[in-house]
LOFIKE-653791 format. One record per residue (C-alpha): x, y, z; residue in three letters. Coordinates in Angstrom, 3 decimals. Each point is the difference from the previous one (the first is absolute). Layout:
N
NODE        c1        c2        c3   aa
NODE         X         Y         Z  ALA
...
***
This chain:
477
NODE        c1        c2        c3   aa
NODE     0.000     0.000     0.000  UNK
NODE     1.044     3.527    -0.924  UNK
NODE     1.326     1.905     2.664  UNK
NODE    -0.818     3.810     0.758  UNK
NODE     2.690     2.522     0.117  UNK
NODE     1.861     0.155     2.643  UNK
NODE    -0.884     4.553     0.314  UNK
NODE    -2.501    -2.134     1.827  UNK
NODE     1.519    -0.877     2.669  UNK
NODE     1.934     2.148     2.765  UNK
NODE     3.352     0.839    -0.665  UNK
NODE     0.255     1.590     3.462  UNK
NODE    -0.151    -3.809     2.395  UNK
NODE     3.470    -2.011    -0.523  UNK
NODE     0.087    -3.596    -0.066  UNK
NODE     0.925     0.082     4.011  UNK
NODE    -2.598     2.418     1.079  UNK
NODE    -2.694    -1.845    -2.184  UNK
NODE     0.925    -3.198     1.872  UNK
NODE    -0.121     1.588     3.331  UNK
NODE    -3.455     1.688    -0.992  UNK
NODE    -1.604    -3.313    -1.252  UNK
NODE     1.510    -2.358     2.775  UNK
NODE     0.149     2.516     2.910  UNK
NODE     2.655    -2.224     1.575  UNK
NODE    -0.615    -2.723     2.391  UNK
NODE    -1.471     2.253     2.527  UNK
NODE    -2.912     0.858    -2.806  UNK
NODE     0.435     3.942     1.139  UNK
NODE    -0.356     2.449    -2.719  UNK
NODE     2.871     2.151    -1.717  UNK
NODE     1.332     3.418     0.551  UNK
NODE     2.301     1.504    -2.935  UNK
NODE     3.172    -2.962    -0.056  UNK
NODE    -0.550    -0.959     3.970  UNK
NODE    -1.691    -3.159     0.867  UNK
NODE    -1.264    -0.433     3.738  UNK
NODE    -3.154     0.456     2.161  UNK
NODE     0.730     3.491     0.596  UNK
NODE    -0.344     0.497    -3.845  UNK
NODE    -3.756    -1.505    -0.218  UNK
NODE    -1.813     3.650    -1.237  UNK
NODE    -2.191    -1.986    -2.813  UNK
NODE    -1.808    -3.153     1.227  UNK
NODE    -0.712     0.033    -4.197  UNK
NODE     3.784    -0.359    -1.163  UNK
NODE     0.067    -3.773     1.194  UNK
NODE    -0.762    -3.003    -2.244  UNK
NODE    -3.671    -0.493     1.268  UNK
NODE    -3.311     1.154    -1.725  UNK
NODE    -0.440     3.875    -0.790  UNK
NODE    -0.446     2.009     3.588  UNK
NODE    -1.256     3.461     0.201  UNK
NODE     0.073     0.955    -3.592  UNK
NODE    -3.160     1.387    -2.242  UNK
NODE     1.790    -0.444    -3.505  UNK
NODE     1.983    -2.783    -2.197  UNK
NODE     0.529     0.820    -3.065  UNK
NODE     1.118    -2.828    -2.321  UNK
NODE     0.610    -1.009    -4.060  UNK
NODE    -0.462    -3.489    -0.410  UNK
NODE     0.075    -2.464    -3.212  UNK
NODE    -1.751    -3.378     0.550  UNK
NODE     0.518    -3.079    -2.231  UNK
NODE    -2.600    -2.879     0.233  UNK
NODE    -0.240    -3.237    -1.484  UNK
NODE    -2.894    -2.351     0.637  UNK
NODE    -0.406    -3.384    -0.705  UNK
NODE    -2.159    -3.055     0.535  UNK
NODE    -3.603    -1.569    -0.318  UNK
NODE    -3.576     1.642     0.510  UNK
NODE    -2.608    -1.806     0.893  UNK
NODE    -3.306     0.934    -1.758  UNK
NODE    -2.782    -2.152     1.976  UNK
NODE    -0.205    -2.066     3.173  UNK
NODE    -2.449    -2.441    -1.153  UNK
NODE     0.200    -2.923     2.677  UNK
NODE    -1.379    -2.635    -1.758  UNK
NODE     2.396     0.631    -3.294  UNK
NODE     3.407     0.753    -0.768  UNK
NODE     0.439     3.883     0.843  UNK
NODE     1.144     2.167    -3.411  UNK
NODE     3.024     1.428     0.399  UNK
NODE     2.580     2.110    -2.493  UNK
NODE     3.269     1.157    -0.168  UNK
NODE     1.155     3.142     0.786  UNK
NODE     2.731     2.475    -0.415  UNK
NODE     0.444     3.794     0.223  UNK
NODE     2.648     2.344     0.198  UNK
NODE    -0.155     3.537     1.616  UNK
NODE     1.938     3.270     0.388  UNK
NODE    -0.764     2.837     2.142  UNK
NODE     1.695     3.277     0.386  UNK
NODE    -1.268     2.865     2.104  UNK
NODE     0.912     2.481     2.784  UNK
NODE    -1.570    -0.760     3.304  UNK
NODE    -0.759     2.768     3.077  UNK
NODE    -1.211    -2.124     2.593  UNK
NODE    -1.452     1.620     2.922  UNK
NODE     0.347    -0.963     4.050  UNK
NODE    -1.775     0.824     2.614  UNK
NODE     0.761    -1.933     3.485  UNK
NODE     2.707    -1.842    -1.615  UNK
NODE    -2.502    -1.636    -2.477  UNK
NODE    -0.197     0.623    -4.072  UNK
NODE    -3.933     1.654    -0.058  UNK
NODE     0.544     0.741    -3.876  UNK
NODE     1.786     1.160    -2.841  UNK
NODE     0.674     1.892    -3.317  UNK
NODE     1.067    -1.845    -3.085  UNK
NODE     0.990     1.026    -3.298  UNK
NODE     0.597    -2.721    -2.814  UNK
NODE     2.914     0.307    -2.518  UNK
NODE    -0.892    -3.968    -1.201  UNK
NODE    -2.655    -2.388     1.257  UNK
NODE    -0.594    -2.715    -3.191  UNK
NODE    -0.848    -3.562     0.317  UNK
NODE     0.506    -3.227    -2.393  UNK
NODE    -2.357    -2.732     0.737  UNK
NODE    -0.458    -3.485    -1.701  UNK
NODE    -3.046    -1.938     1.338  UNK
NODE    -0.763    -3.247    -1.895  UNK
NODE     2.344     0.957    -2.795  UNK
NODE    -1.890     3.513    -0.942  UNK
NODE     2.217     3.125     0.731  UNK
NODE    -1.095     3.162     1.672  UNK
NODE     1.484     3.090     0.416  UNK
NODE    -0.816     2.982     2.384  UNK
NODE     1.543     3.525     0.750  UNK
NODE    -1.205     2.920     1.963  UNK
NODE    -1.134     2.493    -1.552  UNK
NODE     1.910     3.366     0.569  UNK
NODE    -2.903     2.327     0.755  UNK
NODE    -0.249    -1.911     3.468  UNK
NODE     3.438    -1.025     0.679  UNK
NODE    -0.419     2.243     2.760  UNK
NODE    -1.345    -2.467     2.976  UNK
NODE    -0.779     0.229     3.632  UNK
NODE     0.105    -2.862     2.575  UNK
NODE    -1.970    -0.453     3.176  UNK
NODE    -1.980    -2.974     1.839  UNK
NODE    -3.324    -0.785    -1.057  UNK
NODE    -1.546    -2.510     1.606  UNK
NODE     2.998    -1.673     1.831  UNK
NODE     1.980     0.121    -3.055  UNK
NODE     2.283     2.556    -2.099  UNK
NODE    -1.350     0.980    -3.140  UNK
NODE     0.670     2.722    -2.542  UNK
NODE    -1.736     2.126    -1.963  UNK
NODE     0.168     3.742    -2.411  UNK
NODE    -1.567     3.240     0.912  UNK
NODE     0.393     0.684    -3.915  UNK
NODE    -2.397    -2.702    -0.999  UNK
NODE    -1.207    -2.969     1.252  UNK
NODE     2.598    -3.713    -0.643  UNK
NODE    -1.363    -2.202    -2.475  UNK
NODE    -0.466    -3.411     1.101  UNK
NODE     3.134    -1.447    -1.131  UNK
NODE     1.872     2.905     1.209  UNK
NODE    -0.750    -1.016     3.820  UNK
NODE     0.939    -3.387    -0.687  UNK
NODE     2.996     1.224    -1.943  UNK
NODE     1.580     2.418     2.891  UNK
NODE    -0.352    -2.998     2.916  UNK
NODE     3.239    -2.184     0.654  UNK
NODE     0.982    -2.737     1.731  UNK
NODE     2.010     2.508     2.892  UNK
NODE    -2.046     3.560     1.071  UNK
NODE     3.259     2.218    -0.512  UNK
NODE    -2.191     2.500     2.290  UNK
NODE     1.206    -2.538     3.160  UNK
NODE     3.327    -0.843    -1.201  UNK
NODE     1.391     0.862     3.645  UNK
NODE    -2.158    -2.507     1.862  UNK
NODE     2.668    -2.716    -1.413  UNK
NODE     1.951     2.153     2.846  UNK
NODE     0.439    -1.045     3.402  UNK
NODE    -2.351     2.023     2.379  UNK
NODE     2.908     0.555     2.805  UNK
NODE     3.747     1.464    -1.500  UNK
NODE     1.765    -2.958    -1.620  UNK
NODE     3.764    -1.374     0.414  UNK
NODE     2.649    -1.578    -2.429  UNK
NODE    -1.475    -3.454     1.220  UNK
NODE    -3.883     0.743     0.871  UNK
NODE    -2.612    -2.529    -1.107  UNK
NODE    -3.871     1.204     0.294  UNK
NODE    -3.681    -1.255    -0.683  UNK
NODE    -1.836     1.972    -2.434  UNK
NODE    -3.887     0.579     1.717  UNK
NODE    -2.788    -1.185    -1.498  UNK
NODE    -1.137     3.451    -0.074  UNK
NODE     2.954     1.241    -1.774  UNK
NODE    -0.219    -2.670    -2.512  UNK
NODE    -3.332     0.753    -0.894  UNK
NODE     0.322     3.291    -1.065  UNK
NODE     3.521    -1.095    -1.698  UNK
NODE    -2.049    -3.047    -2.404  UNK
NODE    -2.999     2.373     0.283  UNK
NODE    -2.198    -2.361     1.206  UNK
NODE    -3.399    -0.222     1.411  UNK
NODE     1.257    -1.886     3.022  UNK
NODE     3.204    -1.847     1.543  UNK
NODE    -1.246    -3.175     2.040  UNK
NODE     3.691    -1.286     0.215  UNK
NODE     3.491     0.994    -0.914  UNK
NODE     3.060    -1.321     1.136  UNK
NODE     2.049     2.648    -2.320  UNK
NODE     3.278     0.868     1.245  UNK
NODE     2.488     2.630    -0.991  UNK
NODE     3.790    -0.227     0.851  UNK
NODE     2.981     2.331    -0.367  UNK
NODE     2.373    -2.521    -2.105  UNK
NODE     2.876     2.842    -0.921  UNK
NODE     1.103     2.827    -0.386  UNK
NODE     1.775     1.501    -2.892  UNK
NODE     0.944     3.372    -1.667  UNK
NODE    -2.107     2.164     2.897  UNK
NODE    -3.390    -2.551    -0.780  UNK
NODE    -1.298    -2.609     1.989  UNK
NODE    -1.355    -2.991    -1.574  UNK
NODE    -2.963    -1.721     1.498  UNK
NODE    -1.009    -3.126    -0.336  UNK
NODE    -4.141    -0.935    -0.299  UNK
NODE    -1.807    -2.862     0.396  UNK
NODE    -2.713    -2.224     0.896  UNK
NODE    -3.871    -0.397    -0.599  UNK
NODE    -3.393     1.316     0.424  UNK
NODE    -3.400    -1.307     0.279  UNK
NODE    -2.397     2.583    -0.983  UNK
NODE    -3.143     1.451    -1.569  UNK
NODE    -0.011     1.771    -3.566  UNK
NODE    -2.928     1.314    -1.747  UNK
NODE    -2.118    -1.605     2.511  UNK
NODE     0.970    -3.650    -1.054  UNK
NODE     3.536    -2.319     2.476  UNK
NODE     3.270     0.679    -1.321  UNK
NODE     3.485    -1.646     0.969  UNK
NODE     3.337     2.346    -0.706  UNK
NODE     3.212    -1.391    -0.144  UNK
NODE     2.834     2.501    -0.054  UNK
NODE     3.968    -0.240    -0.848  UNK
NODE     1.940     3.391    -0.874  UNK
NODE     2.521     2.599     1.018  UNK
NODE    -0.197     3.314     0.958  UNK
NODE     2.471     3.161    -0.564  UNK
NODE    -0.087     2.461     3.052  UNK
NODE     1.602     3.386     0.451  UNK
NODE    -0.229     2.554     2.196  UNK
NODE    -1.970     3.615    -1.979  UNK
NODE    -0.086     3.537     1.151  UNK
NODE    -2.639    -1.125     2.701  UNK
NODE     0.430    -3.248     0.261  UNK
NODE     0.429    -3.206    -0.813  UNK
NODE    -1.653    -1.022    -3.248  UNK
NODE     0.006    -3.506    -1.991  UNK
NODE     2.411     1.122    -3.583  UNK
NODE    -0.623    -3.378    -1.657  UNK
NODE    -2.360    -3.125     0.317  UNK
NODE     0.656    -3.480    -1.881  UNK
NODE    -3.047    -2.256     0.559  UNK
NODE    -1.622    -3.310    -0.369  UNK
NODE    -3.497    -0.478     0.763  UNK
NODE    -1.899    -3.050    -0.731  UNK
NODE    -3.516     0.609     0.847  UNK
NODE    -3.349    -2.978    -0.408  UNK
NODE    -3.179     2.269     0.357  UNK
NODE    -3.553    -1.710    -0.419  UNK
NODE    -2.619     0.775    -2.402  UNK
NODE    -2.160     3.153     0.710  UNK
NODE    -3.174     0.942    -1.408  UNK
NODE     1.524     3.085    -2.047  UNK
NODE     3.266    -1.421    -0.530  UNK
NODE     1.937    -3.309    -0.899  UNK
NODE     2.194    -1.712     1.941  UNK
NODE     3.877    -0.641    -0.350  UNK
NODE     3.135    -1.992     1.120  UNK
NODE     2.328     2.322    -1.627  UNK
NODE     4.013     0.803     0.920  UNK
NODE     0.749     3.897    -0.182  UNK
NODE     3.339     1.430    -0.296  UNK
NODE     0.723     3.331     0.790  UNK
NODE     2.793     2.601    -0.268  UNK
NODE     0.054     3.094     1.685  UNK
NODE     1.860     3.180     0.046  UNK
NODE    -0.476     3.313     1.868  UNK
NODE     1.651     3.205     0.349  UNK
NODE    -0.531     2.788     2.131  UNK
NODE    -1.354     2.982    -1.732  UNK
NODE    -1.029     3.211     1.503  UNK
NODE    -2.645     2.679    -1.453  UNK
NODE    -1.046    -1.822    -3.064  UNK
NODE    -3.771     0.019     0.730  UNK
NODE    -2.289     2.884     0.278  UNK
NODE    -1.373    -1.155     3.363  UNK
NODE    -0.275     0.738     3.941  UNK
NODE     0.121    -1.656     2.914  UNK
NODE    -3.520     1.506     0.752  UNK
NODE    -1.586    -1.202    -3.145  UNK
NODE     1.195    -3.264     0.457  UNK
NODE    -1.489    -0.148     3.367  UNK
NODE    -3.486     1.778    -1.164  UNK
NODE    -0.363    -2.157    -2.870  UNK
NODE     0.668    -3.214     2.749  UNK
NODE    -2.921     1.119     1.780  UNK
NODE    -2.286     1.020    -2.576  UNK
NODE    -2.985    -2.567    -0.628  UNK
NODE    -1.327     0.713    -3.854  UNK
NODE    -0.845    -2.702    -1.485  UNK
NODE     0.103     1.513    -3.440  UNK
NODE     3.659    -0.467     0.245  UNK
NODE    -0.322    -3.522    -0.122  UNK
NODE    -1.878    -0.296    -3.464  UNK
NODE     1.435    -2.365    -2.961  UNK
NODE    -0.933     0.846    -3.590  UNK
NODE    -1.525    -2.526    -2.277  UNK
NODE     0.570     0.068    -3.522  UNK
NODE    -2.090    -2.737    -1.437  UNK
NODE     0.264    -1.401    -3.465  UNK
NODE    -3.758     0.420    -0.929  UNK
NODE     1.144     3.710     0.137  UNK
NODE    -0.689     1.631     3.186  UNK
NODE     1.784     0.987     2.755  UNK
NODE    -1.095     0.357     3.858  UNK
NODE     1.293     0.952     3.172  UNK
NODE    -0.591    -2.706     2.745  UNK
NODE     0.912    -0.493     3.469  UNK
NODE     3.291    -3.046     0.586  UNK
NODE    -2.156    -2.504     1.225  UNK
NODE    -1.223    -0.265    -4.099  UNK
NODE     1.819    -2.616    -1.679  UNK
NODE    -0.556    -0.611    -3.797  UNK
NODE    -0.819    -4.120    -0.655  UNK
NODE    -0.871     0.262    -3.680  UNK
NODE     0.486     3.153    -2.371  UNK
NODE    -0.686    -0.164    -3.667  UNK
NODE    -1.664     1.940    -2.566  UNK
NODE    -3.382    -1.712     0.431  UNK
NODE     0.059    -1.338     3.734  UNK
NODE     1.165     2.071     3.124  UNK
NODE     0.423    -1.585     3.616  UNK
NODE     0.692     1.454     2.995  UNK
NODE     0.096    -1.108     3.787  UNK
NODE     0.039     1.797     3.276  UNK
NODE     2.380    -1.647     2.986  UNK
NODE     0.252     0.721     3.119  UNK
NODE     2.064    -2.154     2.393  UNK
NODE    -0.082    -3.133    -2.251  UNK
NODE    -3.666     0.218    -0.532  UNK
NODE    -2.081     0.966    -3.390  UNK
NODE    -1.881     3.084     1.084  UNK
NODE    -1.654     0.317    -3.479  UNK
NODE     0.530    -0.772    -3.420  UNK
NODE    -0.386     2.856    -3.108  UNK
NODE    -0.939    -1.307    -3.694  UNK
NODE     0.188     3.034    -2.292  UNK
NODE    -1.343    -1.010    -3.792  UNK
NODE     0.346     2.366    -3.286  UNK
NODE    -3.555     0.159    -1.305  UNK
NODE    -0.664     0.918    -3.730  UNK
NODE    -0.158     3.218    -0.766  UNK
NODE    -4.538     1.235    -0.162  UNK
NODE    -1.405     1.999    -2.957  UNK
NODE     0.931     3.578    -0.286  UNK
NODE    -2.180     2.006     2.696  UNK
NODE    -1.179    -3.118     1.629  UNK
NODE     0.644    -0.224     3.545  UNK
NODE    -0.468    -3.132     2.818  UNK
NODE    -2.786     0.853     3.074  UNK
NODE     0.379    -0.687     3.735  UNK
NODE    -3.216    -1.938    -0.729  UNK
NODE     0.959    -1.975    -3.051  UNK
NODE     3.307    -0.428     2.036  UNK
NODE    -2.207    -1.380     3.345  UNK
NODE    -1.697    -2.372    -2.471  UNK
NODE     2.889    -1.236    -1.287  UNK
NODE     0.969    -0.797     3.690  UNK
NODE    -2.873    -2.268     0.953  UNK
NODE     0.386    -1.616    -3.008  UNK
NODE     3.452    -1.228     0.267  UNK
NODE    -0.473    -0.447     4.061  UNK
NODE    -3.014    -2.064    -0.843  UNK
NODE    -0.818    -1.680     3.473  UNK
NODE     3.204     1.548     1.487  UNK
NODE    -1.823     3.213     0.300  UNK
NODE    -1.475     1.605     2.825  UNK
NODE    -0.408     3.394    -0.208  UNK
NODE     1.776     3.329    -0.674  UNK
NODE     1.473     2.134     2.480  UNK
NODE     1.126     2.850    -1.553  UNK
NODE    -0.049     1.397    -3.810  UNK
NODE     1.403     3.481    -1.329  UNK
NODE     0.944     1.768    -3.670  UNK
NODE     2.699     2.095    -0.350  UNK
NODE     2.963     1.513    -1.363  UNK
NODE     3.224    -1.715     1.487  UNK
NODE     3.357     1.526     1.099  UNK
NODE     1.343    -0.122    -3.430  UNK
NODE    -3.246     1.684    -1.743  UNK
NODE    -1.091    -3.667    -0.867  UNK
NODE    -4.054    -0.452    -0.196  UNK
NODE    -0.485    -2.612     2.939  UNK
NODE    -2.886    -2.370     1.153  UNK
NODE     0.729    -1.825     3.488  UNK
NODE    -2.258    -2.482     1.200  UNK
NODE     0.149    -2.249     3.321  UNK
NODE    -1.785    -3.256     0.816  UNK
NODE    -0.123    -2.287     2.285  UNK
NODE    -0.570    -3.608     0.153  UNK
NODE     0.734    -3.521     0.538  UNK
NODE     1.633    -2.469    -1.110  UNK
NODE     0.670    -3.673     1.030  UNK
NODE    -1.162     1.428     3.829  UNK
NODE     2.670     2.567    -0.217  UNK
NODE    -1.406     3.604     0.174  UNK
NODE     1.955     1.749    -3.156  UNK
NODE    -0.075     3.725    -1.546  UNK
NODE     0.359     1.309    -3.261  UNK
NODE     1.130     3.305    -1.470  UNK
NODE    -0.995     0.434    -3.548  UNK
NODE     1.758     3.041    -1.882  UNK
NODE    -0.279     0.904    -3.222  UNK
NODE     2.389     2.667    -1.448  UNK
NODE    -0.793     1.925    -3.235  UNK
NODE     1.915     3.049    -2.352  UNK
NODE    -1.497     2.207    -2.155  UNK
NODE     1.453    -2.427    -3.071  UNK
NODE    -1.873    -2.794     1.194  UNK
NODE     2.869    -2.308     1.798  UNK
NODE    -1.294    -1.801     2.880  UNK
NODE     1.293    -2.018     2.923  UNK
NODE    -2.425    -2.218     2.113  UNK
NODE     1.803    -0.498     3.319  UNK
NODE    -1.414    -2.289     2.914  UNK
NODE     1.477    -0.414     3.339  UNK
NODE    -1.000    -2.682     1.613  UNK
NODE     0.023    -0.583     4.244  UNK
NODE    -0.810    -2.137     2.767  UNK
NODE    -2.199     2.038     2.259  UNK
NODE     1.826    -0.345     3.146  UNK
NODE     2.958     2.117    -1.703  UNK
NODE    -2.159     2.596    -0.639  UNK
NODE     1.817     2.702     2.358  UNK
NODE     3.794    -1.499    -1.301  UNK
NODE    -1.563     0.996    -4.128  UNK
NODE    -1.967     3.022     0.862  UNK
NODE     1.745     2.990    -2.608  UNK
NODE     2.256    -2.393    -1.514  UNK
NODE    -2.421    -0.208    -3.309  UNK
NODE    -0.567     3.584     0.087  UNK
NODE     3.855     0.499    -0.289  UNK
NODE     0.253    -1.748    -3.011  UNK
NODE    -3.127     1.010    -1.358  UNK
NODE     0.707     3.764     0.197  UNK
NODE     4.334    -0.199    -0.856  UNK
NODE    -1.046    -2.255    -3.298  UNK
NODE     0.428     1.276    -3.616  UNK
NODE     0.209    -1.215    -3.112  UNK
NODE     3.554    -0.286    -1.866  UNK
NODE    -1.040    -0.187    -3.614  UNK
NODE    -0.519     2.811    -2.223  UNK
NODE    -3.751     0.813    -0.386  UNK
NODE    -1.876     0.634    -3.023  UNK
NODE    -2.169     3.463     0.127  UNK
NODE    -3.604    -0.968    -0.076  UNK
NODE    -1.776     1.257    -3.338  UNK
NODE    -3.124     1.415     2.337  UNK
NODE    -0.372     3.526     0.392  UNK
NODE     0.597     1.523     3.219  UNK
NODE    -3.638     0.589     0.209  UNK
NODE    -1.254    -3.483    -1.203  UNK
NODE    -2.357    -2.134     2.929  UNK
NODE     1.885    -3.177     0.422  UNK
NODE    -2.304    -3.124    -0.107  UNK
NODE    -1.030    -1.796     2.944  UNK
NODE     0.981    -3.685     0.005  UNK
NODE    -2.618    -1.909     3.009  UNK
***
């Protein structure tokens, strides 16, 4: 892996005084100008432990992935399970502000120079990149875990899963030992610590283990190991880890310069994503690099504490030409140019399910009814249906003539809801959209078909309608 220039680095702290800084002797006491002794311990932070008393780290780092191994597509228990293989490689490049407050990363500034992937899945390559105009992230905890996203625009789907990695760079110090380290400590990496490292949803047990193995040219070289039993995406996971760590001692404190990883991870099946038994390799390098982001300390912590959820929104582009803004608990099963289908999760369980079906274009002037729409709801519910709770006509967020209708009903003893939508332009392209529901989630989907109803609009160029501005559309019953 390319290295970064060495303007990077400090010219200022000599091979010696780095040494002293990093080990802090064997009485663990900090360092005062070339003096080493408990008299000299000013700056609890200038020890090789995790960051203490500092607000800012400001990093450059390059990651190299490489992925490989099998997916497995079903868990059918009376039948062989489907499986593929897998490969991708990655490379990220970005400058990282990461924010602390008690001690503890509470979120950070990135800007991306490179994030591209190369995937092969059953033989078929695919290729992803972000897309400059929101290379520009932010990263804070939602929900337990630490997730990104632009205040240009919101990610595309792809681009969330694209910007993850096997190791949160964010936590990069937690490989550190808590209390100030010596040429021959050995310590346990916490549960805790490893969660937010892996970015998992839980750590249930982890015998990981870090240990200072050498030292050479002013860095100390750290040894990691051991395994975790955990919880990913809602679904058991088991982590097996085997790498090397790079540490040297920054303008604040100590900081991790280079990682070398190998993480073999078996994670089951969950209901918006396969599973895997994949090996990833990683190779990581980081610099520190002051006052190359536009941001504060302060708007780092704000933006930790704020609780918009329009932040969170992925954008859709489907191929039967639309695109929609819908919350990250919307995963796409099936998207063609005929057939759309879309699922809500939330912790492992399918909230509600989206079908979204291009209808031929009506006759000039013509237009659908709520009624003729209501019709065409009993019809298809047949027995299913019970009766309608709520039914409204109007223009959508994006200028779109809408018709919403909700039912409810049963079926096979299970009490069920429907939303009907149907979504019209001025041309005479239509979408009809139905969410469907199990009753009892009825608080958990409440505005989620609303969200995708009002962001939707179509992608294709439209044909102007022949009809006079003053012409009185049709009425199709």
């Amino acid at each position: 892996m390319t290295q970064f220039n060495s303007k990077f680095l400090n010219p200022q702290i000599t091979r010696r005084r780095a040494l002293a800084l990093a080990l802090a002797g064997t009485a663990g006491v900090a360092v005062s100008g070339m003096t080493i002794g408990a008299a000299a311990a000013q700056s609890p932070s200038k020890k090789l432990q995790q960051p203490v008393g500092i607000q800012l780290l400001e990093t450059r780092l390059k990651l190299e992935l490489e992925v490989d191994g099998i997916a497995k597509l079903t868990d059918d228990k009376e039948a062989k399970a489907k499986t593929a293989p897998v490969k991708s490689k990655a490379t990220q490049d970005y400058l990282e502000t990461i924010a602390y407050r008690e001690n503890q990363p509470v979120g950070a500034a990135r800007q991306y120079i490179i994030a591209k992937s190369d995937n092969w899945v059953a033989g078929k390559v695919i290729s992803h990149s972000l897309r400059s105009e929101v290379s520009n992230t932010r990263v804070v905890l939602k929900d337990g875990t630490w997730e990104q996203y632009s205040d240009e625009q919101p990610l595309q789907r792809r681009e969330v899963e694209l910007l993850r990695s096997p190791i949160n760079t964010l936590a990069l110090e937690k490989l550190l030992s808590t209390e100030p380290a010596r040429t021959d400590s050995q310590w346990a990496i916490s549960a805790d610590d490893a969660k937010d490292l892996f970015n998992l949803d839980a750590v249930h047990n982890c015998t990981l283990t870090a240990k200072i193995v050498g030292v050479e040219k002013s860095t100390a070289k750290v040894e990691i190991e051991g395994t975790l039993q955990a919880t990913a995406n809602a679904v058991p996971t088991e982590i097996e880890v085997r790498g090397n760590a790079h540490v040297i001692m920054g303008s604040q404190c100590a900081m991790v310069s280079w990682v070398g990883m190998s993480i073999k991870e078996s994670r089951e099946i969950s209901e918006n994503q396969p599973g895997f038994t994949v090996t990833a390799r990683l190779q990581l390098v980081r610099q520190e690099l002051k006052g190359k982001l536009e941001t504060t300390y302060d708007e780092l912590l704000k933006i930790a504490e704020q609780t918009d959820s329009g932040k969170w929104l992925v954008r859709l582009d489907s191929r039967a030409n639309f695109t929609t803004l819908t919350g990250r608990n919307w995963v796409t099963y099936l998207d063609s140019i005929e057939d759309v289908v879309l699922r809500c999760v939330e912790k492992n369980k399918i909230i509600a399910q989206c079908n979204v079906a291009p209808l031929p274009k009506m006759e000039a002037g013509t237009q659908l009814t709520l009624e003729g729409m209501q019709q065409d709801m009993r019809d298809t519910l047949g027995k299913s249906f019970g009766e309608f709770l709520e039914s409204s006509e109007r223009l959508s967020g994006s200028k779109l003539r809408l018709l919403r209708c909700e039912a409810a009903g049963m079926q096979e003893d299970v009490a069920i809801r429907w939303v009907y939508a149907h979504l019209s332009d001025d041309s005479g392209r239509r979408l009809l959209i139905v969410f469907t529901y199990a009753a009892e989630f009825a608080e958990s989907f409440t505005g989620n078909d609303l969200q995708i109803l009002d962001t939707l609009e179509f992608t294709t160029p439209t044909t102007p309608s022949t009809e006079t501005a003053n012409s009185k559309p049709k009425v199709v019953k």
